[in-house]
C-alpha positions as CSV (number, residue, x, y, z in Angstrom):
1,X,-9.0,-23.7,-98.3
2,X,-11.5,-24.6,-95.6
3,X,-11.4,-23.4,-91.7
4,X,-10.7,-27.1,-91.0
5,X,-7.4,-27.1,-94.0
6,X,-6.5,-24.1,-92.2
7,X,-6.6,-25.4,-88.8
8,X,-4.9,-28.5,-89.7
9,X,-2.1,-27.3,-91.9
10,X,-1.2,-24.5,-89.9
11,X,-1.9,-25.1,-85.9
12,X,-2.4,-28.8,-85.9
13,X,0.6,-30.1,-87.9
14,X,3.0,-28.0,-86.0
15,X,1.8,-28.5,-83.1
16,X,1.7,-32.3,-83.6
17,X,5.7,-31.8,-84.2
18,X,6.6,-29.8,-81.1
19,X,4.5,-32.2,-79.6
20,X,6.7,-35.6,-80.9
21,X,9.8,-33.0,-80.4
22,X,9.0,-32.8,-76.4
23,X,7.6,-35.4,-75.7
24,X,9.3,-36.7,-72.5
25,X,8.8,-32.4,-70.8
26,X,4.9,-32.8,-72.0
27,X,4.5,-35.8,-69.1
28,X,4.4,-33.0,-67.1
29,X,1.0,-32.6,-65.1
30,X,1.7,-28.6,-64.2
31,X,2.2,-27.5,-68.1
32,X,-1.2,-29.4,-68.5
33,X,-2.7,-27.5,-66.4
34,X,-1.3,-24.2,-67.1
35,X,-2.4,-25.1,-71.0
36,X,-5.8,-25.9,-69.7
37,X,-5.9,-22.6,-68.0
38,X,-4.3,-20.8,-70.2
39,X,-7.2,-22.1,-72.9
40,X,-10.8,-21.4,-70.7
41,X,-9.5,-18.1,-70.5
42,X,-8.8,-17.7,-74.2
43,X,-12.2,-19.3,-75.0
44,X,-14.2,-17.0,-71.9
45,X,-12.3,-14.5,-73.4
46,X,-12.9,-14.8,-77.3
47,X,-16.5,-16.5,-77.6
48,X,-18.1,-13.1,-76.3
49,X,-15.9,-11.1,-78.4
50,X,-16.8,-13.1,-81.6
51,X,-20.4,-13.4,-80.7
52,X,-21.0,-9.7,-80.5
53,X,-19.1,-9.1,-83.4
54,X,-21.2,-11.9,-85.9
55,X,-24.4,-10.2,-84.3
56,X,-23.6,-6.4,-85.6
57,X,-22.0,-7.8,-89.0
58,X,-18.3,-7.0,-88.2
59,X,-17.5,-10.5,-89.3
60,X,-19.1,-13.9,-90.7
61,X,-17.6,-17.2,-91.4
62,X,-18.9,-18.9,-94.9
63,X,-21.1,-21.7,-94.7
64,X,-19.0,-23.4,-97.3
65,X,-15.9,-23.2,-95.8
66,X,-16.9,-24.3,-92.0
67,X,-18.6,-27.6,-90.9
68,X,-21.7,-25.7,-90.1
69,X,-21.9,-26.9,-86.5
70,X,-22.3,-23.4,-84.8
71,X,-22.4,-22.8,-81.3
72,X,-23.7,-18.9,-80.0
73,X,-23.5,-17.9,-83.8
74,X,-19.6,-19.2,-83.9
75,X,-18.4,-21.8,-85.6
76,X,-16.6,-25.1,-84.3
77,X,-14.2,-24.0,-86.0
78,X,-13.2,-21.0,-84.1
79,X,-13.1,-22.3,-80.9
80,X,-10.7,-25.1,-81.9
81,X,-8.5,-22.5,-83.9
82,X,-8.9,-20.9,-80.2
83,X,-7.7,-24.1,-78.1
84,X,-5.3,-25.0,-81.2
85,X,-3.5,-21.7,-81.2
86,X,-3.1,-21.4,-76.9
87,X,-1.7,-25.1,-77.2
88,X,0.9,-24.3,-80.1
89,X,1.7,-20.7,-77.9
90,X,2.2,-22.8,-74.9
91,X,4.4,-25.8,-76.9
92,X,6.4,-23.0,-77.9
93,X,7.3,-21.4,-74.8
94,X,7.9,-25.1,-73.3
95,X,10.4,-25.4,-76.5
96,X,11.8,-22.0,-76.6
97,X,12.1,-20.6,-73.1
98,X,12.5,-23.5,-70.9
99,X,15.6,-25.9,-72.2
100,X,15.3,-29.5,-71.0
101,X,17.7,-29.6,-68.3
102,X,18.6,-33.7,-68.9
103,X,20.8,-33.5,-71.7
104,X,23.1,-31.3,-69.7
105,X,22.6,-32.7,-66.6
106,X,25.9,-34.4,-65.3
107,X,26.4,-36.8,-63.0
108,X,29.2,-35.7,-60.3
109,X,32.1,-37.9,-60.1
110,X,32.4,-40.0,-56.8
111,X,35.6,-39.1,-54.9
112,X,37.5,-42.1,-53.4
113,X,35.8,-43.5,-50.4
114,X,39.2,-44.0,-48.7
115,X,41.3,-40.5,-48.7
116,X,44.4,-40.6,-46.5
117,X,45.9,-37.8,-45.8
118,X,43.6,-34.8,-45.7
């Protein structure tokens, strides 16, 4: 299996779901932004860590099984796996820890305008 099989199978097929599955929460502008946080410091984060580690031959992705297009010595790949696996972490959380409050919102009942007596 390539990187991008991998990637697709496994990150970018669930996350596609969760995605369809909350929808109407992800038109929220402060998880986007969180997300997008969350991600630059992921990559600031990983892209040093996998750089140094390519340049003292810790570890090496295959030729055959990435696109090729490298950037610092690390593959496309990676950094999408990077972005891919802080959105599916983050879809997640939104899914898991924080229950859309509209199916159980309810709407109070009016009392009577007109109450005699009280």
């Amino acid at each position: 299996m390539t990187y991008a099989g991998f990637l697709a199978l496994f990150l970018l097929g669930p996350c596609a779901l969760l995605a369809l599955l909350l929808r109407r929460r992800l038109l929220c502008r402060r998880y986007w932004l969180m997300t997008a946080l969350l991600a630059l410091i992921v990559l600031l984060a990983m892209a040093p860590w996998d750089h140094a580690a390519v340049v003292r031959g810790i570890w090496n992705w295959s030729p055959a099984q990435t696109w090729g297009l490298r950037l610092w010595l690390i593959p496309l790949e990676e950094y999408l796996f990077a972005l891919l696996e802080t959105l599916l972490t983050t879809l997640l959380l939104l899914a898991l820890l924080l229950p859309d409050p509209a199916p159980w919102r309810r709407i109070p009942e009016r009392e009577p305008a007109n109450k005699k007596g009280a």
